[in-house]
NUBA-534117 format. One record per residue: residue in three letters; x negated, y, z negated of N, C-alpha, C, O, CB in turn. Coordinates in steps of 0.1 Angstrom, whole numbers. Atoms other than C-alpha are relative to their C-alpha. Glycine has a CB too. Example, Ala and Ser with C-alpha at 12.3 -4.5 7.8 and 13.67 -1.06 7.14 Angstrom:
BEGIN
[kekol ala,[-9,-12,0],[-123,-45,-78],[-9,12,0],[-19,12,-7],[10,0,-12]]
[kekol ser,[9,-11,0],[-137,-11,-71],[8,11,-8],[3,22,-9],[-4,5,14]]
This chain:
BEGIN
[kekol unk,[4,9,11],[663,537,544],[-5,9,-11],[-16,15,-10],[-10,-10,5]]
[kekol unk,[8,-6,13],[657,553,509],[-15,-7,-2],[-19,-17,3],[11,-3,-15]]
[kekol unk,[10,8,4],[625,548,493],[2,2,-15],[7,11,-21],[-15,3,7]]
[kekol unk,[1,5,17],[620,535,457],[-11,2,-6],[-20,-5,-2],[3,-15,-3]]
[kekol unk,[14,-4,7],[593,549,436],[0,-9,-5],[12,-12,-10],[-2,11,-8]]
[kekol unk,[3,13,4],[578,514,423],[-9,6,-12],[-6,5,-24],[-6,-11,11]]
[kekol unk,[10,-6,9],[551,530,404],[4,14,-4],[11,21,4],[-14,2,6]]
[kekol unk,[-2,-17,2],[551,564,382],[-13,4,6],[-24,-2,8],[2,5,-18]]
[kekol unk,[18,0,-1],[524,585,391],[-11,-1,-7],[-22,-4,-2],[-4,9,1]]
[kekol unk,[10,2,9],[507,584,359],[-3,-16,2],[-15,-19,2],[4,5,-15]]
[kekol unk,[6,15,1],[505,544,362],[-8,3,11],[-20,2,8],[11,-15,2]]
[kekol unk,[11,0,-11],[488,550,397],[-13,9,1],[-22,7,8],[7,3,12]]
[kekol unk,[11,-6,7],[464,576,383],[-6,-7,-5],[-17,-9,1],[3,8,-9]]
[kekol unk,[8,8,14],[454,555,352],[-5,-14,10],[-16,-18,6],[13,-6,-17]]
[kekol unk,[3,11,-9],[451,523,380],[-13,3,8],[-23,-4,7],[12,-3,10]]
[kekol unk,[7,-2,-3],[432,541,399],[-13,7,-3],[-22,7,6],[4,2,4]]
[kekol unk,[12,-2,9],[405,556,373],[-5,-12,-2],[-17,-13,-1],[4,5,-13]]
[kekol unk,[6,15,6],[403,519,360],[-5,-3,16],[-17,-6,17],[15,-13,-8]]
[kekol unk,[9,10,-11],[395,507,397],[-13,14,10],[-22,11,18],[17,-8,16]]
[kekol unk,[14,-12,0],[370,544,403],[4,5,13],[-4,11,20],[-20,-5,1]]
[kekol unk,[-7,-8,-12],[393,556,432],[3,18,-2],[3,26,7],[15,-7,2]]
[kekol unk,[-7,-14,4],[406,589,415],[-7,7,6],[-5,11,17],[2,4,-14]]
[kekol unk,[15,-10,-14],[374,608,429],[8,6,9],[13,18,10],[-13,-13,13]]
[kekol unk,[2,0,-15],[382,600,463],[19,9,-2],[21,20,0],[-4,-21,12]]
[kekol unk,[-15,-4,0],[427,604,455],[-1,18,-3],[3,26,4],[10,-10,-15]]
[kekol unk,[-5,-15,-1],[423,640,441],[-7,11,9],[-2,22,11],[0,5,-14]]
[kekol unk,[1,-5,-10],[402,652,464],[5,-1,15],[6,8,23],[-9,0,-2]]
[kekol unk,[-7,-4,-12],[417,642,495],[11,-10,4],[12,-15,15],[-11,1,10]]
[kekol unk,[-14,10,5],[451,619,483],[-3,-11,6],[-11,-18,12],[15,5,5]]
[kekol unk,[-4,23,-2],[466,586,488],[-5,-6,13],[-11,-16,15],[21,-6,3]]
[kekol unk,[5,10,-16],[461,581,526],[-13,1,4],[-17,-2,16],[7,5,14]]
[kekol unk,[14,4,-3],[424,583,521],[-5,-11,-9],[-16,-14,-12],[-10,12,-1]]
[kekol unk,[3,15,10],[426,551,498],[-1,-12,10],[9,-15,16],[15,-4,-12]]
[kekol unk,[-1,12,-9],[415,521,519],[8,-9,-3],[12,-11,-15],[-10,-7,0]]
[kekol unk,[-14,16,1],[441,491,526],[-3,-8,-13],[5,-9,-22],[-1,-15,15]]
[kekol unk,[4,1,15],[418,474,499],[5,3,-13],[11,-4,-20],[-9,6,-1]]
[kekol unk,[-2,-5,10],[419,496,476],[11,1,-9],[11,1,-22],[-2,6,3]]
[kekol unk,[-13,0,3],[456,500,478],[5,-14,-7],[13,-16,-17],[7,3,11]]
[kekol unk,[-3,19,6],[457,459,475],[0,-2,-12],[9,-7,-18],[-12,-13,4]]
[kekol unk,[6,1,14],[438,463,444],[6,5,-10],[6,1,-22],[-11,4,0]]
[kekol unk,[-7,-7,10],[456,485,429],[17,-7,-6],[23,-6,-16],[2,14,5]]
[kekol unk,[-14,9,-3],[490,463,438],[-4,-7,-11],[2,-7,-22],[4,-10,15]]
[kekol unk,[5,12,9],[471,436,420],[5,1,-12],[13,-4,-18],[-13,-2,-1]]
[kekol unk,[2,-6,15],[464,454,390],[14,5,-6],[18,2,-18],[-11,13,0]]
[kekol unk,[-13,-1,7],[498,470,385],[12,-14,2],[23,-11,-3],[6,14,7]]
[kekol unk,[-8,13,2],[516,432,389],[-8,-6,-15],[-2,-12,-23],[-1,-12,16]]
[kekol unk,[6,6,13],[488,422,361],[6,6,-14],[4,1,-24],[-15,2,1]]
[kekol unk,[0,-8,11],[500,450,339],[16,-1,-3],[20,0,-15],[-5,16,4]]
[kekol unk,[-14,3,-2],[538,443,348],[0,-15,-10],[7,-16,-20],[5,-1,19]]
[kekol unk,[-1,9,6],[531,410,337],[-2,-8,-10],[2,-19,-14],[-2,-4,5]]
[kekol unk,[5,-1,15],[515,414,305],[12,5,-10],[16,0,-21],[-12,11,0]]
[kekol unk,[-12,-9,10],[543,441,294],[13,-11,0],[20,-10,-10],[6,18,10]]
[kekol unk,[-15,10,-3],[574,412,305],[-5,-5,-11],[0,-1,-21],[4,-12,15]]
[kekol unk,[-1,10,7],[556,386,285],[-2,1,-13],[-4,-9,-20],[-5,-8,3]]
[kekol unk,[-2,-9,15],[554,410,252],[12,-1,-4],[16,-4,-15],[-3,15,-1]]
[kekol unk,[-16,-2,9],[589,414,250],[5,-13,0],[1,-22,6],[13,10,8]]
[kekol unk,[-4,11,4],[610,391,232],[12,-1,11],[17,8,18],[3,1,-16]]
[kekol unk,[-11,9,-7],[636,368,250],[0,-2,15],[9,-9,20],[13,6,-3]]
């Protein structure tokens, strides 16, 4: 099964500054992000997805 980069990194950087994770991500990466955390960040990049759709015209 391939996998599909859904996020760039920079969106999951900038997500994770906004939610005060980055700290914890560059010192000791992604798989020390709680399930939470990860949730939260899902959240936030569908909020940001859904802002950018309903800018554009048609």
């Amino acid at each position: 099964m391939s996998r599909h980069r859904v996020m760039s990194e920079d969106l999951k950087h900038e997500i994770a500054r906004e939610l005060g994770v980055y700290e914890k991500v560059s010192r000791e990466g992604w798989g020390s992000v709680s399930s939470r955390d990860c949730g939260n960040m899902v959240t936030k990049a569908i909020e940001i997805a859904n802002r950018n759709s309903a800018r554009q015209p048609g």
